[in-house]
N, C-alpha and C positions, 0 to 999 in steps of 0.2 A: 422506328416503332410508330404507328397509327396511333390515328385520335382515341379509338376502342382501348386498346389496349392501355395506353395512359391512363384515359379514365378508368379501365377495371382496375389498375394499380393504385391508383387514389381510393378508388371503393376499399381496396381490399385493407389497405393501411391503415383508414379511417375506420374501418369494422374491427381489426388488428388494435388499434388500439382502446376502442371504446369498450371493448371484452376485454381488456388490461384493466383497466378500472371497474371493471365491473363484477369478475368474477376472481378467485372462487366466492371472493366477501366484497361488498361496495366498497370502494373508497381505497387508499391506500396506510391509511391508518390505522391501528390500534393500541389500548392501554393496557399494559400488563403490571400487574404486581411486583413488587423486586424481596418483598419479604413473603415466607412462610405467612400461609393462614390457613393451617388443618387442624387445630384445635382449641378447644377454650382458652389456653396460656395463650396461644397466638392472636387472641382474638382479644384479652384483656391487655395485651400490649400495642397492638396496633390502633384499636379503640380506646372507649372507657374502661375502666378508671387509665391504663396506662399513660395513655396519650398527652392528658393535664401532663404530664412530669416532662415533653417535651417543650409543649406550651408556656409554661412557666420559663422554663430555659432561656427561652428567646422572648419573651416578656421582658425581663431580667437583662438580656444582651442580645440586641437584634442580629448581631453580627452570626448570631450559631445557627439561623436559620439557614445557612448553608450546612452543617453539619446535621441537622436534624429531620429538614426537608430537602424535596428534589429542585428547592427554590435555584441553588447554585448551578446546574447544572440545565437551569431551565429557559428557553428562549419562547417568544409571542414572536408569530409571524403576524405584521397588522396588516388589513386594506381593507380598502373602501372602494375598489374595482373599477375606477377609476382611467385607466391606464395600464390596459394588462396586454403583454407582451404585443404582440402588434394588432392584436385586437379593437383595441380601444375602450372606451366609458362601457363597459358589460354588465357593470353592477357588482353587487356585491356577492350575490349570491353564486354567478356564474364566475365569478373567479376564483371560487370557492379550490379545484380539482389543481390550479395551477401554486395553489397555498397548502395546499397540503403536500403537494409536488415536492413545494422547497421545505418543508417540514422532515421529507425523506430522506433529501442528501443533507441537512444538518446530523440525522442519526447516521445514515451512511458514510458517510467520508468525516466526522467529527465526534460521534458518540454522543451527539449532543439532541437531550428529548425538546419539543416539540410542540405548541399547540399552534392550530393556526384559525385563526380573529377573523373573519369577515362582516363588517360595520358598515349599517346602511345608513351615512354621515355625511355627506357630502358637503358638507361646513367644514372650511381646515381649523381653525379654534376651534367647536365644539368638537371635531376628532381628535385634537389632540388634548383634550379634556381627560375624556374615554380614555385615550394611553395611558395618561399619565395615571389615573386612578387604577391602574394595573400593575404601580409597582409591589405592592408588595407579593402578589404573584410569582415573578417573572425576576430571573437576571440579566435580562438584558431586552433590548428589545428589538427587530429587524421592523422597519418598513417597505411596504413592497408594494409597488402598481397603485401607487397615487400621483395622479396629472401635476404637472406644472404650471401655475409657478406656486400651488396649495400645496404641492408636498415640502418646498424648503418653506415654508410658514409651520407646517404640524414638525418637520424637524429642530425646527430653531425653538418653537414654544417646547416642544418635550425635552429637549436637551438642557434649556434653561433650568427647567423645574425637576426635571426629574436625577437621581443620584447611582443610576446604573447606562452603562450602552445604549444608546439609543444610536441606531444606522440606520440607515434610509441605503438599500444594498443598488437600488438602481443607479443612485447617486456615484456612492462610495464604490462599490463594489466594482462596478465596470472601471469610475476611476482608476482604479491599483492596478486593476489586470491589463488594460492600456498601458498605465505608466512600466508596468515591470514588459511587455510586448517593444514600448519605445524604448524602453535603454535599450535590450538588446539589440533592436533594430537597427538603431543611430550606433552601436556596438559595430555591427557586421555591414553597414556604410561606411563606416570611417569616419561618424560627425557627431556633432556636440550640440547639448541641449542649446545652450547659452549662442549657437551661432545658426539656427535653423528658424526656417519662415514656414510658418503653420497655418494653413486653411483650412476651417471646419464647416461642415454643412451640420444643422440640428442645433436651436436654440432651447432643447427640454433641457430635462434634472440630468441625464447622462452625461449627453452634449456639453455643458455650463460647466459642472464636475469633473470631467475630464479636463477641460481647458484650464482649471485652478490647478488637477493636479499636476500638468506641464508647467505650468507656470513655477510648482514648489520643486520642480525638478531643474530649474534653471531655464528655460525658456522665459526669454523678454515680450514682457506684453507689446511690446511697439512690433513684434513680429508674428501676433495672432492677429488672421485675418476673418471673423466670421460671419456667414450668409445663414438667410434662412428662408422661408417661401418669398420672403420681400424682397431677396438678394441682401444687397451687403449692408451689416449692424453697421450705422456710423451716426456720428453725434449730431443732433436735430432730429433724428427721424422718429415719427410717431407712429407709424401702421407696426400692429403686432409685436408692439416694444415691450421688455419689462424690465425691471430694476436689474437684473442678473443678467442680460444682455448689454445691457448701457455698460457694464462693466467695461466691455471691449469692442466697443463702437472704435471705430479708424476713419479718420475723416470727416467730414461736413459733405460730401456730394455722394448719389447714389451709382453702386456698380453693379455689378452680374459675379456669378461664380468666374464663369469664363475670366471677365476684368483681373481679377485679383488673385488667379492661381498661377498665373506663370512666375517661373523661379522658386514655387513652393517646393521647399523639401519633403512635408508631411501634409498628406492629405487625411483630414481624420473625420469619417460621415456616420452619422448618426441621424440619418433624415428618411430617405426612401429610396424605392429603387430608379436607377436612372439615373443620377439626378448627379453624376462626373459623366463624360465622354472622353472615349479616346482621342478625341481632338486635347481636350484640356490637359490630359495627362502628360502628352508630347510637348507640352507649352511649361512641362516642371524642371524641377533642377534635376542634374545626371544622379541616378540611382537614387529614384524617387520613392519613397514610402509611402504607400497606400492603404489607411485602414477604414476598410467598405463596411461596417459594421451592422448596417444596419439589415432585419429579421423580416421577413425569409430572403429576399430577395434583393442583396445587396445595392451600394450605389453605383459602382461595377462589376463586371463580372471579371474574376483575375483572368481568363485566357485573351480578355480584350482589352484588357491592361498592359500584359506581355506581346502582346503584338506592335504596340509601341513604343515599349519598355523592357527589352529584353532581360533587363536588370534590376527589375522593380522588385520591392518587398513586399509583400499583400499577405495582409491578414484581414479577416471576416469573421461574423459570426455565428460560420455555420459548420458543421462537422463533419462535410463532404468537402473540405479544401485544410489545404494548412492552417498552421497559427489562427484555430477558432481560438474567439477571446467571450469566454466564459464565465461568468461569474463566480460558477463553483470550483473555481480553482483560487478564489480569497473568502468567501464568506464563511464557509464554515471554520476556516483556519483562524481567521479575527478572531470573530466569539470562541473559538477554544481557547484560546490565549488569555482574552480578555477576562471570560467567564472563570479560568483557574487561578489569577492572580487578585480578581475578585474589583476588577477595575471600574471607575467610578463614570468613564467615560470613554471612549474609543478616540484617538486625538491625531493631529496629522504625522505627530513621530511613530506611534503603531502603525499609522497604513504608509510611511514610507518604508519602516521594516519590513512588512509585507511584502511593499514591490521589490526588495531588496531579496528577500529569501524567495519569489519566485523564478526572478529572473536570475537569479546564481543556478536554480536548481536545474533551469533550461543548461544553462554553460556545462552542468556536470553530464559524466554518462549516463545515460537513461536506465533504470532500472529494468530490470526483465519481468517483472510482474506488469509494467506500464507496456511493454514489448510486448509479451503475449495478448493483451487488451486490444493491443492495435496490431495486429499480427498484417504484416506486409505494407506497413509504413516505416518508412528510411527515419527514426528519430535519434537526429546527434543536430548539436548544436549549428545553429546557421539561417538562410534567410527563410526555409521553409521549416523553422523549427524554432522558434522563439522564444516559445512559453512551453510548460509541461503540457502534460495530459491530463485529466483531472484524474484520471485511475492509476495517478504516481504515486504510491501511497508514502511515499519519502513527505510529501508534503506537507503532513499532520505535523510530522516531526521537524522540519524545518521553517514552515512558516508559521505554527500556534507558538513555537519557543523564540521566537526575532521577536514576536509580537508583545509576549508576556517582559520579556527580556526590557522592551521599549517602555512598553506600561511602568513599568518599577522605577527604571532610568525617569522615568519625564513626572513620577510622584503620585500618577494617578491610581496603582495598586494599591488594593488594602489588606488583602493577603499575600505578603513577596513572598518569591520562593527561593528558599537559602539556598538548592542546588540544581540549577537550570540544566546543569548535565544530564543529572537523575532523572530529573523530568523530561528531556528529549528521550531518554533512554523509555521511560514507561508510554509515551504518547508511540515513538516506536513501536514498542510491545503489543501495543493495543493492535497495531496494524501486521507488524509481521508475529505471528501469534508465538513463535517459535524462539523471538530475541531474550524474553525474559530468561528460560528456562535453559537457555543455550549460556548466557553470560558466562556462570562459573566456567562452561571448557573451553570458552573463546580466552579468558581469562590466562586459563594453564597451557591455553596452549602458545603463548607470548612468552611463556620460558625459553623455550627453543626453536630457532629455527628451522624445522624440517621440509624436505624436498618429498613434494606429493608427487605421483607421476598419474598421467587419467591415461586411461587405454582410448577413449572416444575422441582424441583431441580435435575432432571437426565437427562434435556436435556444438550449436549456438550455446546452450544452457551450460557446455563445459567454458567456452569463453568467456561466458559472462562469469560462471563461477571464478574463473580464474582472476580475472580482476577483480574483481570482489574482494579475492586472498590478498593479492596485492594492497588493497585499498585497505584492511582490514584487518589482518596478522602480519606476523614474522616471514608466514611459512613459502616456500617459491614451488610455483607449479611450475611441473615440466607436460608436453601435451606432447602426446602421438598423432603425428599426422601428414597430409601433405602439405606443405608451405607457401604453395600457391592456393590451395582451396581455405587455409585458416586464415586468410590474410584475407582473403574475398569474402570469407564470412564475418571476422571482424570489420571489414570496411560497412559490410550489406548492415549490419544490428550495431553500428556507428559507437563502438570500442575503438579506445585508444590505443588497444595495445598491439605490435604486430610482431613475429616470432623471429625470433633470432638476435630483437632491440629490448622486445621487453620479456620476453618465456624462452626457455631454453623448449628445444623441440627436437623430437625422435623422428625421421621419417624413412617411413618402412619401405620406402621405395630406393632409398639410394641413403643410407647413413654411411660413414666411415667404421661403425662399430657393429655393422652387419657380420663381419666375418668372426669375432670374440662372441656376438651375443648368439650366434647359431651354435656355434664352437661348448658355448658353456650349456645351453641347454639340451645340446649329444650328448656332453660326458652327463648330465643329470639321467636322463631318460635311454642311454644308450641300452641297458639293459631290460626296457620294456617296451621293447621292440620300436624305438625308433632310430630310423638309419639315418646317417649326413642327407642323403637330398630330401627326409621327410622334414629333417630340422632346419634345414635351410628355405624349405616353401611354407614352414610356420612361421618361421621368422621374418619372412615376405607380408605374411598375409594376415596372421592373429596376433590384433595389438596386447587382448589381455597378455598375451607368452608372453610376448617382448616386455613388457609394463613388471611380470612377475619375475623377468630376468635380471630388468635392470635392478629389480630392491635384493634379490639374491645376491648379485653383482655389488649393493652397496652405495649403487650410483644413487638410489632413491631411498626414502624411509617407510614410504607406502602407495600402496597403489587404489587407486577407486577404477570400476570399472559397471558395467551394466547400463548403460545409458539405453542401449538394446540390445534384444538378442536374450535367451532364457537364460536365468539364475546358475541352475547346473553346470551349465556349459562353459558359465566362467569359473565356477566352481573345479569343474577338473582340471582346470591351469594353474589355479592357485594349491590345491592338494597336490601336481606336478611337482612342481615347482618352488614354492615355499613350504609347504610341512613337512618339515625336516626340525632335527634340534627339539624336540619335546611341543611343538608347535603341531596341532592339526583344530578342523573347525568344528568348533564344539557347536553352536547355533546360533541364528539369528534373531538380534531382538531389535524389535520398532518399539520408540518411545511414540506413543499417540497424543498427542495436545489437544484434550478435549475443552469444552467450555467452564466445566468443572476442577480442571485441573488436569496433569500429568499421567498416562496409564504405559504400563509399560507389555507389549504382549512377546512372548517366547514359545516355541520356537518356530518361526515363520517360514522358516526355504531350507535347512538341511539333513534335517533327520527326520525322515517322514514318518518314521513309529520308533521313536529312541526306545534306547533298553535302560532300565534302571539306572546306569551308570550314566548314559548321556543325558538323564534326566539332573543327575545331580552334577553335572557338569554345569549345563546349562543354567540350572538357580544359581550354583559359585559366581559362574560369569558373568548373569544378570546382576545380582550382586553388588558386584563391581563397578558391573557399570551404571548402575543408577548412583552411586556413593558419585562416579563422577559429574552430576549434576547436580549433588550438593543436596541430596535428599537421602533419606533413612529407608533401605530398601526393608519393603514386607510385602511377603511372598508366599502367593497360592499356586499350592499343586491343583490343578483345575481339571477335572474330568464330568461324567454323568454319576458317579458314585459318588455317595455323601457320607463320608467316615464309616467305612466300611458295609455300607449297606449293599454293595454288589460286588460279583465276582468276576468281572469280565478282563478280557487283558490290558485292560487302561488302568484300571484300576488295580489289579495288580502290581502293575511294573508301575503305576503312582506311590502304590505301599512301600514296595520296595525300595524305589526310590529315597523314601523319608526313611526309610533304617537307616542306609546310609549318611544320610546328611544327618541323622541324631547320631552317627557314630563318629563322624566327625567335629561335632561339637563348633558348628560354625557362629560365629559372633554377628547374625542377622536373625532376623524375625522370619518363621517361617511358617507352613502349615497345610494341610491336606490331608486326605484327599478332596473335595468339594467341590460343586455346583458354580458356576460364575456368582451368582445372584449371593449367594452364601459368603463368597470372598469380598463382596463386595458392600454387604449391610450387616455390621454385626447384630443386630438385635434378631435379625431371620439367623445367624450363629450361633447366639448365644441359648434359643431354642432347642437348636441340635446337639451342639457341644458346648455346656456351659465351659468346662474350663478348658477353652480356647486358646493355645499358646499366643495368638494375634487378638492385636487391640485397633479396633476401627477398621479402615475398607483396608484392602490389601492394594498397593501400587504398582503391583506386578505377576500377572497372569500365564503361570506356564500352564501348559497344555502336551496333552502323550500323542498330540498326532501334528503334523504341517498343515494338514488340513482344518484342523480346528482352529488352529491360533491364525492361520491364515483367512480363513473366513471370517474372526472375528477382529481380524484387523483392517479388512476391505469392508465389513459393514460398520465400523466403526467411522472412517472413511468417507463412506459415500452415504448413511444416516444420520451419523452423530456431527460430517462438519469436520471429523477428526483430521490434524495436520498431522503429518508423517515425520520423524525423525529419523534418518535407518533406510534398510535395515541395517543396523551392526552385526560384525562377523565376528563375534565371537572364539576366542581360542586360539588366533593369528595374531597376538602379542601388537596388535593394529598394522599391522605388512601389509594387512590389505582388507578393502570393503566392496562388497557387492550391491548396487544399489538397484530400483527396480527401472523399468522402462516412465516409469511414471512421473520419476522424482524432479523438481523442478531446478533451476538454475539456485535458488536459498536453498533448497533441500541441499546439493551438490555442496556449498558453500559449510555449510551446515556438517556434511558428513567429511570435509575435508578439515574442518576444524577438529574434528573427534580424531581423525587420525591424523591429527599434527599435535596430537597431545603425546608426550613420553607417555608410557605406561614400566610402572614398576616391576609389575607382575603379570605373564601375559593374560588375558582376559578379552 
């Protein structure tokens, strides 16, 4: 690539992003409301007179000011601009866009609101005056981009004086992510804190903080050696000395990096670029760790690391190589932890749980939500995989709960929480939107062990599902597939599992049960026109048959199928094949997980203008199956007619519909014919139809066409945000489910749990 081109790439990046902040609204923040204010009531409660009756409360008992305000849930980002990202002294003002930045990912990756402080203070006492006069604001407080050695003087005076969190994240925050980066690394060396010789380039707040929290990891101070523009800290030396340097002076004579890195195990830079050579690298001990941290442009570059070090570990901190070491992979998790259990301080047993829940979480298999994020990065555990992703959203839930866990243990909670399960369970939920409301059938479905079979078994998102099930029910997947291609895909997406040790596998290429399971689906289909050699190149070639043979056969108890390939199509294998016995598919219904709660839409892929009967089919079924998520179905017949106000055939075959189900006298809430928006606000109902047989919104939307409930479940979808549960097939006593090309590896997880449920009644 020419000089030209480079620099139109820098233009263009640099224009790329300054229209990121700029439009469609400046800035990347805003404050929204969390309570109703559309009417006078609204307005004498959130204001006068209401508000005094809060006021008092926490007058009364300071402690409810988490209960009453956003106090609890509140963080200050401070700076004084000081020392911002490798910028340097910019000011206050101008570091305004990189505090608002981390203002983001506290709400993004924590839930946690936000203001961000920029203070034209550049006195470290008189700044942390200013903090400190900010408690009653704030629970907690981050500091961020104040130089050294004034940021541990404003951290030391605020934490003195003040009775909530106070972090300094440049400090702390790279510490943890370092220390959870070095277990694993000395992990996948085969070495120990306690016998490793450590050379660090960088005497700031990272640099210093880092090397304290080696030291609280087992590392001997007689084995940190650190440099910095002067060369080597050692005892007598005065040029560009400070108190937190002296800490780890070695010696009385002056050296060079060069001097004192040979036989280092860990090289850990926080300085500038350049500033290791592959000369000195070659001068380390065998299977040498190298972490080049420092922004943009490391202390080496890892390909000229590996040229001397075919065996080297290198992590940097940048997001074009492995093992970037990130901060938002601890700060927002801390203050969640800290900010729930209402801690009075953030202390070094919290941030070694910390490094303890990130670097387990690297050892686990990688989530497929973190997978997709980084689509065509190798992440399973090892020298090029140390720490997670930040976009593992497993992390809320595993590193806010070690944290709170620690806070409680070490006395500094002032809110405990009696059940840290519960709570990883809801910090979970907050991120996979689908855990809460899935609980009860994950629940039923640890009654019984059942054998799911997936017709796709080479797609990634069925592997991961599959382990998943493994990790997480009773129930055992069996995959269709070829056995050299799922073992290359579990290698590629760094799954533990591989077929034949951990899944039982069908492969359509060469099974032993080739000649039974063509044999059985002749004598099924013998009479609708399919001969031996048409049932023998099905059974070669279409996994849904084989998958719907085997649960006929008994081998299996349901089958999932649709990964790709249209709905129908799977559709006529499983009417083939399974509806038999009082079994056929009555419809499909998506549970939708909107922000407001659970909606459930019918019927989405099978009957594309049902007849009155399949209409009452469908509500029994729906029914049912919302009963099994542990909620009270109430259910709208949903068309463009409003209680008989039109005569069209929707609305007919909706009328008729309802005679039916009043003649059945079913023990659910039900009602139609009506308008979505009508189902949906009683007071626009109770206008139309005062005596409404439903009370409140209805949680479940049938519709008289495929196309209506299916366009209101893709604009639900791709407007509302909505997560997909489904579709469920209805009608197939759960033998089997058709899911869409869309659905993800939790979706998959998710619908193999629904069909690892017994069901009593088919439904």
């Amino acid at each position: 690539m020419d000089e030209q081109a480079k620099g139109d790439g820098r233009d263009n990046a640099r224009q790329a992003a300054l229209d990121y902040h700029e439009f469609p609204k400046p800035g990347k923040l805003e404050i929204r409301a969390t309570k109703p204010l559309a009417n006078g009531r609204d307005l004498s409660r959130a204001y006068s007179p209401g508000v005094a009756e809060a006021c008092l409360e926490i007058k009364a008992d300071p402690a409810t000011a988490s209960r009453y305000t956003a106090r609890g849930n509140l963080v200050a980002v401070v700076s004084n601009g000081t020392a911002v990202l490798g910028l340097g002294n910019i000011g206050a003002l101008a570091s305004k866009p990189v505090m608002e930045g981390k203002a983001v990912l506290f709400k993004k990756f924590a839930n946690i609101d936000c203001f961000d402080i920029e203070l034209n203070e550049p006195d470290p006492v008189k700044l942390a005056e200013i903090v400190c006069a900010l408690e009653p604001t704030f629970g907690a407080i981050n500091l961020e981009d104040i130089k050294a050695p004034d940021c541990f003087i404003v951290e030391k005076l605020c934490r003195e004086r003040m009775n909530i969190p106070v972090f300094h994240d440049d400090q702390h925050g790279t510490a943890i992510v370092v220390g959870a980066a070095a277990t694993n690394a000395l992990l996948v060396a085969g070495k120990k804190f306690e016998d490793i010789k450590v050379v660090s380039t960088g005497g700031g707040a990272a640099g210093i903080a880092c090397l304290n929290m080696l030291l609280n990891l087992g590392v001997k101070r007689e084995n940190v050696w650190l440099c910095d523009l002067a060369g080597l800290v050692y005892n007598g030396r005065h040029d560009q000395m400070t108190a937190q340097k002296e800490e780890f002076a070695q010696g009385t004579t002056p050296a060079t990096l060069a001097d004192v890195i040979e036989g280092a195990d860990l090289f850990l830079g926080l300085s500038g670029p350049g500033v290791l050579t592959p000369e000195m690298v070659a001068k380390m001990a065998p299977r040498p760790i190298i972490f080049a941290l420092a922004n943009p442009t490391p202390e080496i570059l890892p390909d000229q690391v590996r040229a001397v070090a075919p065996d080297a570990i290198i992590a940097t901190g940048r997001s074009d190589f492995p093992n970037q070491v990130n901060n938002v992979l601890c700060f927002p998790f801390i203050f969640r932890g800290a900010l729930d259990v209402g801690a009075t301080v953030i202390n070094k047993k919290m941030e070694l749980a910390c490094i303890e829940g990130i670097a387990a979480l690297a050892r686990a298999t990688t989530s497929a939500e973190a997978a997709a994020a980084y689509s065509g990065e190798k992440l399973s555990f090892g020298a090029d995989y140390l720490i997670p992703k930040p976009f593992d959203p497993r992390l809320i839930g595993v590193v806010a709960t070690a944290v709170a866990k620690a806070a409680m243990e070490s006395g500094v909670a002032t809110r405990p929480i009696a059940d840290l399960d519960a709570y990883k369970r809801g910090l979970d939920g907050s991120v996979f939107k689908s855990a809460l409301i899935m609980r009860p059938v994950f629940e039923a479905s640890k009654a019984a062990a059942r054998t799911i079979v997936f017709a796709e078994g080479e797609d990634e998102r069925v592997l991961r599902a599959a382990h998943a099930m493994m990790e997480e029910t009773n129930d055992i997947p069996v995959l269709i597939g070829r056995p050299e291609v799922v073992e290359m895909r579990c290698e590629r997406a760094g799954l533990p599992i591989r077929p034949g040790r951990d899944v039982h596998l069908v492969n359509p290429e060469n099974d032993p049960r080739y000649r039974d399971y063509w044999g059985t689906y002749h004598d099924l289909m013998a009479r609708r026109g399919v001969s031996p050699d048409i049932a023998r190149a099905v059974m070669r070639t279409n996994t849904t048959a084989i998958g719907a043979v085997m649960v006929h056969r008994g081998e299996a108890d349901s089958l999932i199928c649709g990964t790709f390939g249209q709905y129908h199509w799977h559709l006529n294998y499983i009417r083939q094949v399974l509806a038999r016995g009082g079994l056929h598919p009555v419809g499909a219904l998506s549970l939708m997980i909107l922000e407001d709660g659970p909606l459930f839409i019918a019927d989405t892929q099978v009957n594309p203008e049902p007849t009155p009967q399949q209409i009452m089919d469908t509500v029994i079924g729906a029914a049912r199956h919302v009963r099994r998520f542990g909620l009270a179905p109430k259910i709208a017949l949903c068309t463009q007619s409003q209680f008989g106000n039109m005569d069209n055939s929707a609305a007919q075959r909706m009328r008729a519909a309802l005679e039916l189900l009043d003649a059945r006298e079913p023990d659910f809430c039900y009602e139609g014919e009506m308008n979505v928006d009508s189902a949906l606000d009683q007071s626009l109902r109770d206008r139309l139809l005062p005596n409404s047989r439903m009370e409140g919104a209805a949680n479940v939307l049938v519709f008289a066409s495929t196309d209506a409930a299916a366009a209101t479940r893709n604009i639900l979808k791709m407007k509302a945000n909505g997560l997909e549960v489904g579709p469920i097939l209805m009608g197939m006593g759960n033998k089997a489910h058709i899911v869409t090309n869309s659905i993800t590896a939790r979706g998959l997880l998710n619908i193999s749990a629904l069909a690892g449920t017994p069901v009593t009644h088919y439904g």
